[in-house]
N, CA, C and O of each residue as an XYZ file, in Angstrom:
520
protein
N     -18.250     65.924     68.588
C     -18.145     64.778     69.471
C     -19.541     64.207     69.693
O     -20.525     64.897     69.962
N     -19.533     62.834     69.550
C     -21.147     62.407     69.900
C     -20.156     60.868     70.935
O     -19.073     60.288     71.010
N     -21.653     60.910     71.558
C     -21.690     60.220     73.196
C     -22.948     59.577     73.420
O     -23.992     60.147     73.102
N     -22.942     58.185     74.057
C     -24.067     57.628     74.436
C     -23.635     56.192     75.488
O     -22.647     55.477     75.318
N     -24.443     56.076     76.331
C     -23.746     55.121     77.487
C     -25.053     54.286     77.249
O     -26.230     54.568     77.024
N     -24.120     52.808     77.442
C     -25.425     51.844     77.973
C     -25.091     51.227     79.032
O     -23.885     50.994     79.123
N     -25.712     50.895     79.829
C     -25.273     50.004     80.791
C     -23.554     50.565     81.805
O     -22.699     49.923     82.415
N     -23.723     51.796     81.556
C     -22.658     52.092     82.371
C     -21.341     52.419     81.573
O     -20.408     52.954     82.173
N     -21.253     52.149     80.395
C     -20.537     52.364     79.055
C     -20.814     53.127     78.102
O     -21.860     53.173     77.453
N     -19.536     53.972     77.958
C     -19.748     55.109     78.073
C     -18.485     55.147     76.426
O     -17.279     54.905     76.366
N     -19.600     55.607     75.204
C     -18.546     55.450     73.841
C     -18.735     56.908     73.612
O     -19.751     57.601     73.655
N     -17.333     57.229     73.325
C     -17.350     58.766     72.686
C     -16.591     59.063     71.520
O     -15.363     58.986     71.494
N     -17.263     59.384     70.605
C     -16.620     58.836     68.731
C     -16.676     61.020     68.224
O     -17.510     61.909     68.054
N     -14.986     60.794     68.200
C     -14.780     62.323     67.800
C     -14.265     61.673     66.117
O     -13.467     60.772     65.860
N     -15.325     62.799     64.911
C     -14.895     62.191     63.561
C     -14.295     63.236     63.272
O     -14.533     64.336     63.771
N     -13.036     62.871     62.014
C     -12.541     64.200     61.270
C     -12.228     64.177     59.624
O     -11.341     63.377     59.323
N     -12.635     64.697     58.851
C     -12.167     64.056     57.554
C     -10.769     64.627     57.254
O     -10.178     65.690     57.445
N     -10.465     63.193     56.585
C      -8.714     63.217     56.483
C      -8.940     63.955     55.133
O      -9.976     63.565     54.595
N      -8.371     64.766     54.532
C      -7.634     65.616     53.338
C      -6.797     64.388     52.431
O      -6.852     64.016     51.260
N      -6.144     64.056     53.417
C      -4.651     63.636     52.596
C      -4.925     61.832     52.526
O      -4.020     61.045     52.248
N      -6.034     61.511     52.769
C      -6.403     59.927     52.223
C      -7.524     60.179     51.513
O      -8.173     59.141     51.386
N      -8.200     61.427     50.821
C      -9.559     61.486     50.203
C      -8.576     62.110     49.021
O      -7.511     62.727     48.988
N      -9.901     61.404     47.715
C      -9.405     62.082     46.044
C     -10.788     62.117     45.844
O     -11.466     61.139     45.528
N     -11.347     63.662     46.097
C     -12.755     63.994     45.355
C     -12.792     63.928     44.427
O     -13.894     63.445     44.164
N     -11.888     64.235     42.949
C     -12.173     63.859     42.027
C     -12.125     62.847     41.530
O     -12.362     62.827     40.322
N     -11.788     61.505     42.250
C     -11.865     60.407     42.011
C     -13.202     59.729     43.030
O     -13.151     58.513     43.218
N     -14.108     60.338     43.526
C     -15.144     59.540     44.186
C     -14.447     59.178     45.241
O     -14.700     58.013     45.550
N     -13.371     59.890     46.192
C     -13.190     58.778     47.432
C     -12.802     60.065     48.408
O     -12.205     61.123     48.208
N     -13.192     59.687     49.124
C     -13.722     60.557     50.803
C     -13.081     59.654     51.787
O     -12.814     58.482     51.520
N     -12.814     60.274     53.048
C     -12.205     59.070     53.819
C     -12.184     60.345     55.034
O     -12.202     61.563     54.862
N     -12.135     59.479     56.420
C     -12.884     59.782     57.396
C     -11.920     58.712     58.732
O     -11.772     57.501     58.569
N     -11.547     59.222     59.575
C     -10.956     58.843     60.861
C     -11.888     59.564     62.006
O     -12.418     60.641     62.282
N     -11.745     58.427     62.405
C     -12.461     58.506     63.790
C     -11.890     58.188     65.046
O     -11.399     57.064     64.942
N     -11.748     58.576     66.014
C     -11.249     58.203     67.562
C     -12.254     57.829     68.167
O     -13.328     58.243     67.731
N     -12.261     56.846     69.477
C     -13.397     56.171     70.096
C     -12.870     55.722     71.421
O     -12.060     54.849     71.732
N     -13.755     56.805     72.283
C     -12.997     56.390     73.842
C     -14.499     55.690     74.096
O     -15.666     56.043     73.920
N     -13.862     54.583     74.572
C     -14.904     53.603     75.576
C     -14.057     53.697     77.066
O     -12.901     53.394     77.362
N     -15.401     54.368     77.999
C     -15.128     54.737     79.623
C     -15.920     53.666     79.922
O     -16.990     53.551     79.324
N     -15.453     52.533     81.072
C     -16.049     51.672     81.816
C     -16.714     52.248     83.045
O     -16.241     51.919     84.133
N     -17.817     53.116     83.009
C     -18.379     53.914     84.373
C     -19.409     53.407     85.107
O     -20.275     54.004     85.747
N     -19.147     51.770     84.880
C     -19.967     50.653     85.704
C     -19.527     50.339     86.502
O     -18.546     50.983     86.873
N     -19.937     49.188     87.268
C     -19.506     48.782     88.421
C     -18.647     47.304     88.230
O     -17.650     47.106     88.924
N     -18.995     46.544     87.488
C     -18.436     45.470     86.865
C     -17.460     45.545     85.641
O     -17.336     46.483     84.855
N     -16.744     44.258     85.655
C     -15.250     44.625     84.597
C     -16.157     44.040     82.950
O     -16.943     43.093     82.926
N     -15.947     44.504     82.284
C     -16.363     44.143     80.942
C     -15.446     43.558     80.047
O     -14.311     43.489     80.518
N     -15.598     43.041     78.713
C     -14.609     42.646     77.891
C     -15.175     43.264     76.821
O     -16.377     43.430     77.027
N     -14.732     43.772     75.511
C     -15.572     43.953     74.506
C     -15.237     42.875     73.822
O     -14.118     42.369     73.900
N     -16.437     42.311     72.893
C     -15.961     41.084     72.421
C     -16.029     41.367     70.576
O     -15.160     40.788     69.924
N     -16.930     42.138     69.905
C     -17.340     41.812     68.852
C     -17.951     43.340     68.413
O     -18.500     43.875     69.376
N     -17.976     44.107     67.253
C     -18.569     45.303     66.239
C     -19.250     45.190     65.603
O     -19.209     44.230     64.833
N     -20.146     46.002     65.568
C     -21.221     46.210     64.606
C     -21.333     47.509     64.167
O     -21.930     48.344     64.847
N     -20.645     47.872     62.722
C     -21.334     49.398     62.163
C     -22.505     49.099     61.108
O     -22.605     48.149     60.332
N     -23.248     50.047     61.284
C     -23.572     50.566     59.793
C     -23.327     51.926     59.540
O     -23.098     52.898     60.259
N     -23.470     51.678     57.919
C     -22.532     52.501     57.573
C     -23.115     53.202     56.357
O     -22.922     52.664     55.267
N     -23.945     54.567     56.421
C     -24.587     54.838     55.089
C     -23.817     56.187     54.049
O     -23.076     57.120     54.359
N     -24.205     55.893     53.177
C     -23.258     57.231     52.445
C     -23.801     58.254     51.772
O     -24.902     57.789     51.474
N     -23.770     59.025     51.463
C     -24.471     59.924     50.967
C     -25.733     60.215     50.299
O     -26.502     61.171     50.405
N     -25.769     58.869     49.386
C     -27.108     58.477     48.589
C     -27.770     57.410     49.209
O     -28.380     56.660     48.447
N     -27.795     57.191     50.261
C     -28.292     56.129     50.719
C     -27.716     54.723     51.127
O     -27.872     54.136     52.198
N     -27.322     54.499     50.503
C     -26.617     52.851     50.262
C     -26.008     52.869     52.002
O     -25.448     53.758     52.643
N     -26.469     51.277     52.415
C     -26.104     51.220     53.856
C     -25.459     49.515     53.482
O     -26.059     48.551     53.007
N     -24.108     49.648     53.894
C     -23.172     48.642     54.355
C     -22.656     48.596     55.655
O     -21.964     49.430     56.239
N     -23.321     46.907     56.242
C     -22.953     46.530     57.312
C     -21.455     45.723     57.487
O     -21.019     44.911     56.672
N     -20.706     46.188     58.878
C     -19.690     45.605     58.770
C     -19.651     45.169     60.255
O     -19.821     45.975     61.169
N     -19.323     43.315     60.522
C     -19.506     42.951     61.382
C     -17.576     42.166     61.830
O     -16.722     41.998     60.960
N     -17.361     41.828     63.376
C     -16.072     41.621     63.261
C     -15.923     41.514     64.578
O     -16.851     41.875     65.302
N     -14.422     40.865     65.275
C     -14.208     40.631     66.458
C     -13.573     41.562     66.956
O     -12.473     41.467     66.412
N     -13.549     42.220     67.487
C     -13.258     43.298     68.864
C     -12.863     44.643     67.858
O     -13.435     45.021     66.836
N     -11.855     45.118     68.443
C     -11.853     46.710     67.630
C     -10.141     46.960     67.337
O      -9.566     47.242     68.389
N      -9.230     46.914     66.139
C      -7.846     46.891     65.913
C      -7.578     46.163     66.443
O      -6.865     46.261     67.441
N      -8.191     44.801     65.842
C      -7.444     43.479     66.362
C      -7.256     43.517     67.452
O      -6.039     43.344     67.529
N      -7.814     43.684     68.896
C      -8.292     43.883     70.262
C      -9.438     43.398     70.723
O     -10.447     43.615     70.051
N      -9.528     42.763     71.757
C     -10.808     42.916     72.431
C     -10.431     42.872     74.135
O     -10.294     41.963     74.953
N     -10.331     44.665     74.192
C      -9.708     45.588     75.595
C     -10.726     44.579     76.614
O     -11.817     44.117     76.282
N     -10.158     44.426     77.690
C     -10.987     44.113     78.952
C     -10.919     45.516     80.051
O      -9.849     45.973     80.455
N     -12.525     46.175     80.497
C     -12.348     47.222     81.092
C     -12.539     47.085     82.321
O     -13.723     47.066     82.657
N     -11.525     46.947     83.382
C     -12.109     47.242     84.692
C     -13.316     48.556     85.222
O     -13.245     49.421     84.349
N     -14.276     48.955     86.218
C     -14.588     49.442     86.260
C     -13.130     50.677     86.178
O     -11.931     50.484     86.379
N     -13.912     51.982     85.787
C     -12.988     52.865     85.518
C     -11.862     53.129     84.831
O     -10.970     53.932     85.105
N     -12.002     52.137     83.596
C     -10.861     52.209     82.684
C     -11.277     52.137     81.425
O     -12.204     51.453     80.992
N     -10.474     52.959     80.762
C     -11.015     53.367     79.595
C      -9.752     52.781     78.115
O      -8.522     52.748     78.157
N     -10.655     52.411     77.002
C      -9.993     52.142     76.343
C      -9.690     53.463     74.771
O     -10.482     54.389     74.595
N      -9.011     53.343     74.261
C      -9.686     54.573     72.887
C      -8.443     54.103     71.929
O      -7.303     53.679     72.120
N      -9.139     54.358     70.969
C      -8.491     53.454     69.377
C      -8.828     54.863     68.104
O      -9.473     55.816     68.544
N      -8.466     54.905     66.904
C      -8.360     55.697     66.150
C      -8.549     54.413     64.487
O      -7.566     53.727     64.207
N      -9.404     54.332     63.908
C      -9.720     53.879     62.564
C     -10.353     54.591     61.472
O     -10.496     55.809     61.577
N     -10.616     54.186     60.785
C     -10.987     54.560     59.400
C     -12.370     54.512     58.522
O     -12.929     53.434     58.724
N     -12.998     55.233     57.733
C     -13.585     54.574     56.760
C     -13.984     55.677     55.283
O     -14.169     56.891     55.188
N     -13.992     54.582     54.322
C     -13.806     55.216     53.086
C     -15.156     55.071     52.728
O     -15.847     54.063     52.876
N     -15.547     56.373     52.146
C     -17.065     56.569     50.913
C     -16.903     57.275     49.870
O     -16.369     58.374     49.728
N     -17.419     56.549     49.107
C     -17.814     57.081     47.685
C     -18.132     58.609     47.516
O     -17.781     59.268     46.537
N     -19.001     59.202     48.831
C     -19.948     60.323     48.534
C     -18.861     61.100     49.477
O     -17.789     60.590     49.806
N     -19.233     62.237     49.815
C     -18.719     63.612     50.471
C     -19.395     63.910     51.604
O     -18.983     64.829     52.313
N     -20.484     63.215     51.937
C     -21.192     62.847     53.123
C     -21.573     61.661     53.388
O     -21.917     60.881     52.501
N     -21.563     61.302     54.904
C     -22.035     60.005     55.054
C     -22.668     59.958     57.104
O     -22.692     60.932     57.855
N     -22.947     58.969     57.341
C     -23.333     58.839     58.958
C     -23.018     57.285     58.966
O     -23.071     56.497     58.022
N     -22.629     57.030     60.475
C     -21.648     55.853     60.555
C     -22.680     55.407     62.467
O     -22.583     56.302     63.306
N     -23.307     54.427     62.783
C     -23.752     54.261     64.174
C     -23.615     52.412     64.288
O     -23.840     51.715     63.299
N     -23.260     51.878     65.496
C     -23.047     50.728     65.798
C     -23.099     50.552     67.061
O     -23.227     51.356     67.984
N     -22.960     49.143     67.030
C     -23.138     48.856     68.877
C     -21.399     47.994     68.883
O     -20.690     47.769     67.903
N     -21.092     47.636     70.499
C     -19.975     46.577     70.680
C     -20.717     45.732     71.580
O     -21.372     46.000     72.587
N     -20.415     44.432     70.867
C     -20.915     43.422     72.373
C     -19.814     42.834     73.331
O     -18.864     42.092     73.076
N     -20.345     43.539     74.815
C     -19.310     44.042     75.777
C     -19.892     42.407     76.664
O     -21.084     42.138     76.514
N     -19.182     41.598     77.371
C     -19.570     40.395     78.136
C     -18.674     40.537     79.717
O     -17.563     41.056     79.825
N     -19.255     40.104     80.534
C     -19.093     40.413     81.804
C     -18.424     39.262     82.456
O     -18.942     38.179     82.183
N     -17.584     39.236     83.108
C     -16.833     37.570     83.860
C     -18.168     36.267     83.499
O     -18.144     35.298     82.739
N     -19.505     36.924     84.653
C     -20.206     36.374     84.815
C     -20.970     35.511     83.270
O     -21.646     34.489     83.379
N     -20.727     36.060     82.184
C     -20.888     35.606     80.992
C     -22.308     36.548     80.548
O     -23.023     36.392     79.558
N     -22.437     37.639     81.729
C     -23.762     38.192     80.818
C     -23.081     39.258     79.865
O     -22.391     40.193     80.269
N     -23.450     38.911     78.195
C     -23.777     39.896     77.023
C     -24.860     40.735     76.469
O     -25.948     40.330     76.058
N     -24.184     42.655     76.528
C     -24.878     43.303     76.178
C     -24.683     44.070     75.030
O     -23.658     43.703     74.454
N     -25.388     45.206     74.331
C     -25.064     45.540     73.353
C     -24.715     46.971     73.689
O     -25.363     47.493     74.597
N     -23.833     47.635     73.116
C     -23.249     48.461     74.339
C     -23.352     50.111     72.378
O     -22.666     50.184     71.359
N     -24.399     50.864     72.833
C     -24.172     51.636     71.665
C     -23.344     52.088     71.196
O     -22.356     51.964     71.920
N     -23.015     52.890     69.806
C     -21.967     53.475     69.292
C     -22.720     54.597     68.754
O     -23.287     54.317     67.698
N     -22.904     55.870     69.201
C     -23.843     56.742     68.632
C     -23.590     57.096     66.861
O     -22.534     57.023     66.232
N     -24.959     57.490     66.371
C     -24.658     57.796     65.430
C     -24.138     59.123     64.868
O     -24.786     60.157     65.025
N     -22.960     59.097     64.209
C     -22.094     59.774     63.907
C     -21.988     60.617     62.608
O     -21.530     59.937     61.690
N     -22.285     61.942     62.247
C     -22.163     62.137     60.760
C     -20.461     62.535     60.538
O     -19.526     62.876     61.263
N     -20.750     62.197     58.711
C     -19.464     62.325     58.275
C     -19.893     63.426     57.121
O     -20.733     63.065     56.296
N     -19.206     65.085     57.017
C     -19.263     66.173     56.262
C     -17.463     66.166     56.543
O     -16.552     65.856     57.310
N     -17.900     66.868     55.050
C     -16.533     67.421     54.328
C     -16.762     68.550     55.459
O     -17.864     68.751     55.970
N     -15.450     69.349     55.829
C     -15.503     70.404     57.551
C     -15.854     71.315     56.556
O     -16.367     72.153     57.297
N     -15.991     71.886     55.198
C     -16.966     73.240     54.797
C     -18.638     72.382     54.410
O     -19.409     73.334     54.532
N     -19.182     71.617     54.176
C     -20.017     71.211     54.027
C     -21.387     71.545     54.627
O     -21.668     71.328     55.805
N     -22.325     72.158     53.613
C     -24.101     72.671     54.007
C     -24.306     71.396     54.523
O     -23.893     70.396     53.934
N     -24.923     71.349     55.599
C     -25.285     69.985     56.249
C     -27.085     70.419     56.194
O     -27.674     71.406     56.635
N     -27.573     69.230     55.469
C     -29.184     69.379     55.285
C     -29.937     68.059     56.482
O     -29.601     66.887     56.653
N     -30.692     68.622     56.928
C     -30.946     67.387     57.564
C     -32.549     67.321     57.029
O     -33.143     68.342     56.683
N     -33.193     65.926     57.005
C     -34.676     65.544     56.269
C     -35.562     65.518     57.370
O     -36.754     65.265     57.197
């Protein structure tokens, strides 16, 4: 589980690799993720808009930008939490996945609200870090 709050927002991204949507011997890995966003501010938020990046094993980093999260963009009262379950496919057998959401307030102020960064290992996988 990885966790990081900004501004009172509070994202918690549990990853798991799926078995049964990955073909290693075909180059494809695939990876679900769950993502609770806790509103533990004082003001109501909206999320409006995503930002991942997204690197894979050898390096290669693809950005993916987009409006809210499963065709959503949750409005959080203080103390309400939203959480969604998606996807993503890589080439490699390892990868790390970190982004922000831009969360906007009645008042119209926009912030960038983190998405910690997240690794993606096969669950037997030597994890090397540089």
């Amino acid at each position: 589980m990885y966790r990081a709050t900004t501004r009172g927002v509070q994202v918690t991204v549990t990853p798991h690799f799926s078995a049964e949507r990955s073909d290693p011997e075909r180059g494809q890995f695939f990876w679900a993720y769950t993502i609770e966003i806790l509103n533990l501010g004082a003001e109501t938020v909206q999320l409006k808009t995503r930002h991942w990046i997204i690197t894979d094993g050898l390096g290669r980093v693809q950005e993916v930008r987009g409006a809210g999260v499963v065709g959503e963009q949750p409005v959080l009262p203080p103390g309400a939490h939203f959480e969604y379950t998606s996807g993503v496919p890589l080439p490699t057998p390892t990868g790390i996945m970190e982004g922000s959401y831009e969360l906007v307030t009645p008042a119209g102020d926009s912030f960038a609200a983190e998405v910690p960064a997240f690794s993606l290992d096969l669950p037997d996988a030597t994890r090397v870090l540089n």
